[in-house]
N, C-alpha and C positions, 0 to 999 in steps of 0.2 A: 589413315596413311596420308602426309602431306603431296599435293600434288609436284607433278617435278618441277623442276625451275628451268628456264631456257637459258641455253651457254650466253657468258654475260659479252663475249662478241661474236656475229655473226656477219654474214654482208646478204644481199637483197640485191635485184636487180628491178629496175623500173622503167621503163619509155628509153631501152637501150645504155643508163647506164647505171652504172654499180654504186653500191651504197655500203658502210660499213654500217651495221647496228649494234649499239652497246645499252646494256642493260643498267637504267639510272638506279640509283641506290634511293631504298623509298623515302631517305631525308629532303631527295631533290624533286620528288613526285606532285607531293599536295598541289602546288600551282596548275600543273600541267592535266591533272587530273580533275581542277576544279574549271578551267579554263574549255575541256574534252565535253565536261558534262554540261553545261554552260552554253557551250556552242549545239548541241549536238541530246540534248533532253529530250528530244520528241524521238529519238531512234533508240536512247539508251538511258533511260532514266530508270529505267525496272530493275537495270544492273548493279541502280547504285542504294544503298541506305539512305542516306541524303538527297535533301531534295536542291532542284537548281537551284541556285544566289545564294547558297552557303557560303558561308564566310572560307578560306583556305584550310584554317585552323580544323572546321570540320574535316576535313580529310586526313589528317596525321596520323588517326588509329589506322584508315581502310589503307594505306598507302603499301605495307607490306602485302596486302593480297592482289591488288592490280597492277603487274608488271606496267613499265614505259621501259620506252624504247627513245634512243637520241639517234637519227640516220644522219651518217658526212658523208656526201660524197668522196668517191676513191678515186685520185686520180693514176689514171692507170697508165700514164707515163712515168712516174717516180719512183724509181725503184724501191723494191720491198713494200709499197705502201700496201696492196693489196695482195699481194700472190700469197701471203699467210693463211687468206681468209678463201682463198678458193677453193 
């Protein structure tokens, strides 16, 4: 059984203020994913098949199985921008 998917918006709150989260479509993934692993190999490189300084290209097959995420700030003056997501 495939695991669930998380709702593709949500919002987040951080250091007092709110964030909207939307779920990238794994076409827009590979970069962010190669960039994630790239920075960050000595804490999560077990996670990945790939090893760091892969080209982007490698990641296009893994990119459906690791969720990204995009946060924008909500500005919580504007109406309807955020009360959706509350």
């Amino acid at each position: 059984m495939p695991a669930p998917q998380a709702k593709s918006r949500s919002s987040a709150r951080c250091a007092g203020r709110r964030y909207a989260a939307r779920e990238l479509p794994p076409s827009l993934r590979p970069p962010v994913l190669k960039a994630y692993l790239d920075r960050f190999a000595g804490e999560v490189q077990r996670f990945f098949p790939v090893p760091r300084g892969s080209p982007v290209e490698s990641f296009n097959d893994l990119a459906p199985r690791y969720p990204v995420f995009e946060l924008q700030p909500l500005d919580e003056t504007a109406l309807g921008t955020g009360a959706a997501l509350r």
